[in-house]
C-alpha positions in Angstrom: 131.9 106.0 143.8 128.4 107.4 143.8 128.8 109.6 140.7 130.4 106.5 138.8 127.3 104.1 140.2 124.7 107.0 138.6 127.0 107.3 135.1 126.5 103.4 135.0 122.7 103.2 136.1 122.1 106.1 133.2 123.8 103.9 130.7 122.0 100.6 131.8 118.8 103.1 131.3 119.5 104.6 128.0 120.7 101.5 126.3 118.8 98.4 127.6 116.0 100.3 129.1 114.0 98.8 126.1 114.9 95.6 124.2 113.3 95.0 121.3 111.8 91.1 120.5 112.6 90.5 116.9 112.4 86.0 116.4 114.6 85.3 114.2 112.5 83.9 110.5 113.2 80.1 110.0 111.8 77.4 108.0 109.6 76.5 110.9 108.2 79.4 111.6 107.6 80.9 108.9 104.0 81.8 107.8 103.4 82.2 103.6 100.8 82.6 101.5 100.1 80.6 99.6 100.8 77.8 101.4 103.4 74.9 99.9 103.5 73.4 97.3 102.4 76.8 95.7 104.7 79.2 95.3 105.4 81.9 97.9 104.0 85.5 97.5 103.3 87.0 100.4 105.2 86.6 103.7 103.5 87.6 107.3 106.3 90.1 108.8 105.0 90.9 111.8 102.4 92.9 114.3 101.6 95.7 115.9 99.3 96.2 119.0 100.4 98.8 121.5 103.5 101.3 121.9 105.9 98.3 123.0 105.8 96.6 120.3 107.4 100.1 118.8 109.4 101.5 121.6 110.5 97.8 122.3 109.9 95.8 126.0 111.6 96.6 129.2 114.4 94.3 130.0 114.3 92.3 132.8 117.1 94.5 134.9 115.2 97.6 133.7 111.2 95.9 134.9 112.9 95.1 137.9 113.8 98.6 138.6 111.0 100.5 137.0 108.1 98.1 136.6 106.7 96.3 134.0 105.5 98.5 131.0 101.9 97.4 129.6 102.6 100.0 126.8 99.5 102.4 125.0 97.3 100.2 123.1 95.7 100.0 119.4 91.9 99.8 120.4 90.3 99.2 117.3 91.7 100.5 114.1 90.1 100.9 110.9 91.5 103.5 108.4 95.5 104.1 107.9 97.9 105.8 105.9 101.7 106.1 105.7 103.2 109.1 105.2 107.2 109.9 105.3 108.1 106.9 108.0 104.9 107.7 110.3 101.5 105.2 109.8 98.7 107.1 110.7 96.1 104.9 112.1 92.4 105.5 112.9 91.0 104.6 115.8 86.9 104.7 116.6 87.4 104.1 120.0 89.8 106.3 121.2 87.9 108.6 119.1 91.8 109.7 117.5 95.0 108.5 116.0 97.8 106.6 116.5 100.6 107.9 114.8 104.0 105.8 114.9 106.9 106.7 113.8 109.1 104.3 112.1 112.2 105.8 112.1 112.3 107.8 116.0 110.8 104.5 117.1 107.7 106.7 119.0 104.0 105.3 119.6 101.4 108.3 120.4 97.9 109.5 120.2 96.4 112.3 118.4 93.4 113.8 120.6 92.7 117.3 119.0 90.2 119.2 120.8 88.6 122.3 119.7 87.4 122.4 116.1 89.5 119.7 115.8 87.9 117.6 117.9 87.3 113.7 116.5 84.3 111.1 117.5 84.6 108.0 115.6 87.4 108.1 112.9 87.2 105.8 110.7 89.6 106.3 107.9 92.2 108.9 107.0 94.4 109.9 104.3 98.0 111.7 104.3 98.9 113.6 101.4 102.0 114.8 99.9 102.1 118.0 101.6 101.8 116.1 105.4 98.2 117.1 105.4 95.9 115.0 107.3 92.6 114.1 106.6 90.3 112.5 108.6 86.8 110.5 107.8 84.6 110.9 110.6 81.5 109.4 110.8 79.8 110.4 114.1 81.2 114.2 113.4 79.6 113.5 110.1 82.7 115.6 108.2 85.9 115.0 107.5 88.1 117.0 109.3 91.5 118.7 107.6 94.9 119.6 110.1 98.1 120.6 108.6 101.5 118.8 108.2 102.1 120.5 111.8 98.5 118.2 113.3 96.9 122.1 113.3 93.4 122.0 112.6 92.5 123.8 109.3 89.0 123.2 108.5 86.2 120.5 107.8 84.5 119.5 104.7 80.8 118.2 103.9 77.9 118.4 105.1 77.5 117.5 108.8 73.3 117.9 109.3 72.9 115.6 106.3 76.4 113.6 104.9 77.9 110.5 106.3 81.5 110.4 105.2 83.5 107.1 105.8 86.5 107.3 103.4 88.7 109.8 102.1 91.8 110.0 99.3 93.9 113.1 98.0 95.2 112.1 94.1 96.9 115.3 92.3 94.6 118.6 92.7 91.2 116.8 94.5 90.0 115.2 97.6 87.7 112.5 97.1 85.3 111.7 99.7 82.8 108.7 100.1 79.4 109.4 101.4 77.8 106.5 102.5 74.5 109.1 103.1 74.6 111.0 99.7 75.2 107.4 98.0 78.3 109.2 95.7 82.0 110.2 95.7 82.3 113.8 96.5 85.4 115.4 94.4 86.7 118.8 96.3 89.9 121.2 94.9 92.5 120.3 97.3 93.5 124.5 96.5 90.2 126.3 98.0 88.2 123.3 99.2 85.5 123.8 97.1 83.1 120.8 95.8 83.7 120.5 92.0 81.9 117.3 91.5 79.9 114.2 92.8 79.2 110.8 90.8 77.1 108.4 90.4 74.0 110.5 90.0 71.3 107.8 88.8 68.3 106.3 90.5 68.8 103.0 92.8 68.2 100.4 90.2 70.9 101.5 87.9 73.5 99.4 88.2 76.3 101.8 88.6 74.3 103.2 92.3 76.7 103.5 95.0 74.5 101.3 97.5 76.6 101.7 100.2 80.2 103.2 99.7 82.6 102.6 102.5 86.0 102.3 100.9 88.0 104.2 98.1 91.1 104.4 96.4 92.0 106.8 93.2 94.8 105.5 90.8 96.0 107.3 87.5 92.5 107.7 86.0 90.5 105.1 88.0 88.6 105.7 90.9 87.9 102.6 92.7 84.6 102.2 95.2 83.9 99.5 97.6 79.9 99.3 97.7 79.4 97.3 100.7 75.6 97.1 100.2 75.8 95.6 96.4 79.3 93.5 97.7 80.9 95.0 94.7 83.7 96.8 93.7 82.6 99.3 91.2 85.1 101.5 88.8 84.7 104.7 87.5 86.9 107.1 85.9 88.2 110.2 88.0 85.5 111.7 85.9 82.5 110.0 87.3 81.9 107.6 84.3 80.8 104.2 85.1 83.4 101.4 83.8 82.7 98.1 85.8 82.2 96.1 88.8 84.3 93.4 90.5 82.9 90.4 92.1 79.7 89.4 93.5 77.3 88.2 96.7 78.7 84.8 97.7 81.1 82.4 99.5 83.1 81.2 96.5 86.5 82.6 95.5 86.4 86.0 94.2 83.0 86.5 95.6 82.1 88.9 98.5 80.3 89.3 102.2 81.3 92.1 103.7 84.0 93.9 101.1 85.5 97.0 103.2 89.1 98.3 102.3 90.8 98.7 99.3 94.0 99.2 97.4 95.9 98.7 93.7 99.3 97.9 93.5 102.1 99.1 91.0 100.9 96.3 88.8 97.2 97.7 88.8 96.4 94.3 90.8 93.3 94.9 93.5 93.5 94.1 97.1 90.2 93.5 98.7 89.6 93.1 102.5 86.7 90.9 103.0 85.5 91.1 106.6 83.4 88.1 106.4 86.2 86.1 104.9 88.4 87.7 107.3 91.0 88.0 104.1 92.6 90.3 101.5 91.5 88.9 98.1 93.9 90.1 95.6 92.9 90.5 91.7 94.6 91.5 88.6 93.7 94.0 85.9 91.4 91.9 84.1 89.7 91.6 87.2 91.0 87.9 87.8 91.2 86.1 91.3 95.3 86.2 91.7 95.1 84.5 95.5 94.0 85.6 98.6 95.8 85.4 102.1 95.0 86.3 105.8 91.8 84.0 107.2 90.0 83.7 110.4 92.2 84.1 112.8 93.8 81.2 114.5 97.3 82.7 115.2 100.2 84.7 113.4 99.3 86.4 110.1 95.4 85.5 110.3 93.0 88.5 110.8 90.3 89.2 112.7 87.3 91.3 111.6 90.0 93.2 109.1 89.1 96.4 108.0 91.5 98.1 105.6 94.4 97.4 103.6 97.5 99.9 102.2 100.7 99.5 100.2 103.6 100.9 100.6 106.7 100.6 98.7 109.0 103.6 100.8 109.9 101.8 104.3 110.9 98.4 103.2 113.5 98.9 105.7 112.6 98.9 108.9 110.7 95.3 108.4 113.4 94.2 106.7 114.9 92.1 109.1 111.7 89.9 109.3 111.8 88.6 106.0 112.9 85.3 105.0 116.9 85.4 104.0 115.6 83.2 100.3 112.8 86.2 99.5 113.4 89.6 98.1 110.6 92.2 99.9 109.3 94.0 96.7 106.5 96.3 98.8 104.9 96.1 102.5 101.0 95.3 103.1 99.3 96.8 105.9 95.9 95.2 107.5 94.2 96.8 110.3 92.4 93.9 112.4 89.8 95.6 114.7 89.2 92.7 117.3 92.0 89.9 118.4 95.5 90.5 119.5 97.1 91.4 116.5 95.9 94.9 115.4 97.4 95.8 112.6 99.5 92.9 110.2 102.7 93.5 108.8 102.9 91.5 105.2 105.5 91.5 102.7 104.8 91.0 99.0 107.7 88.5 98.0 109.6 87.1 95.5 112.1 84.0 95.7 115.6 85.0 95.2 117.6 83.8 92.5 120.2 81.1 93.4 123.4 82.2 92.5 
């Protein structure tokens, strides 16, 4: 009688030990952007805070027995990437990374000590060998571990750079210094610095005032300069094309630009801290929409910080999206205050009636 009482306890633990809260998407609760009449492009998914919301919430039977689980928190977040089913997030004050894994349904932290060892975080890159590589301000270098979290080396220069972004595209790292006032270009082969742009005196207008943010598509390298509110273009080269937007509170204008990213399309997402929202534009550099704002509940943001896309794990947020919209790619938006930290989005498109 007592083995059969343990054989039933163990089952009770390994299947309803956790059971995940997923509320069903209606018409009522549904939160779109834009809002009606317009039509529909992006849909909120959902949120992530801490490792329940992962690893799914005790049940009531299983609290009873082992207590209720407040779960690991997101403290504050800035940089992420996604890499393979994990999202690697940065975190400046756990001084590490979360790293979740989609598929095993696991929530952990990445402390390396050593060489290894992290201060403040603040964005970090994935590449397509499973390197990591991590922006850290306080350490003043970004830091390089292998697709087994071993540490491998550092880059830059710690008495005198300031790095707070990094991207691998192809053959080179690209690094923004928000010190040197450029984008450092290093071979991803023997780590060696090949290149560095813009090299021109302050009033110029293609100066990197204050470069936070970067991402590198085809032959585009795109900079968010904080201190001119600008987006600024250059070619992987280092040659000057453009900048996007301006200093101001009208649409398509900027307070405090911080992450960035370019879909498929070559449309530009923009997080705007001030605005607390993702302004999205299209390759002529022309205000699309924008979605997110201050936070008041579900799918609003608070103090966001950057934004990916990511076309591979439609699946697993699947279930969250409206049965009349097709997902076409996932949007990921770190909030580093409030009690969403990091917003699940869906880039939508109606489904045709059959």
């Amino acid at each position: 009688m007592y083995k059969l009482l343990s054989v039933i306890l163990l089952s009770l633990i390994l299947t309803s030990c956790y059971s995940r809260m997923v509320t069903r998407v209606t018409d009522e609760n549904l939160v779109i952007f834009p809002a009606p009449p317009d039509t529909a492009r992006i849909q909120f998914l959902t949120s992530i805070s801490n490792s329940i919301d992962i690893t799914g919430q005790r049940s009531g039977f299983m609290e009873y027995i082992l207590g209720k689980d407040e779960g690991m928190p997101i403290i504050k977040p800035y940089g992420l990437s996604i890499h393979k089913g994990k999202i690697y997030i940065s975190d400046t004050m756990l001084g590490g990374l979360v790293i979740i894994d989609l598929k095993k349904h696991t929530f952990s932290y990445f402390e390396p000590g050593g060489r290894g060892q992290l201060k403040k975080p603040i964005n970090c890159f994935v590449d397509d060998r499973g390197y990591l590589f991590v922006a850290d301000a306080e350490r003043k270098e970004v830091v390089v571990f292998d697709n087994n979290l071993k540490y491998v080396r550092s880059l830059g220069n710690a008495k005198t750079g300031k790095p707070t972004d990094v991207f691998v595209a192809g053959d080179k790292i690209w690094i923004c210094d928000i010190n040197a006032h450029k984008v450092l270009v290093y071979s991803r082969d023997n780590y060696e610095l090949v290149n560095s742009f813009p090299d021109v005196d302050p009033q110029h207008e293609n100066f990197l005032s204050s470069p936070t943010n970067l991402f590198v598509t085809g032959d585009k390298v795109y900079v968010s300069d904080f201190g001119s509110f600008k987006i600024k273009v250059y070619t992987t080269s280092g040659t000057y094309l453009r900048s996007i937007g301006s200093y101001g509170k009208a649409l398509g204008q900027f307070v405090r630009p911080k992450g960035i990213a370019v879909d498929r399309n070559d449309n530009l997402y923009v997080v705007d801290a001030g605005f607390e929202n993702v302004q999205i534009f299209n390759k002529d550099d022309k205000l699309l929409m924008f979605f997110g704002g201050n936070y008041e509940g579900r799918g609003n943001m608070w103090l966001p910080a950057k934004v990916i896309l990511d076309y591979d794990n439609l699946q697993y947020f699947q279930k969250y999206v409206h049965k009349d919209f097709k997902l076409k790619h996932l949007i990921f938006v770190t909030n580093q205050y409030g009690p969403d930290k990091l917003n699940v989005y869906g880039f939508i498109e109606l489904k045709s009636k059959k």
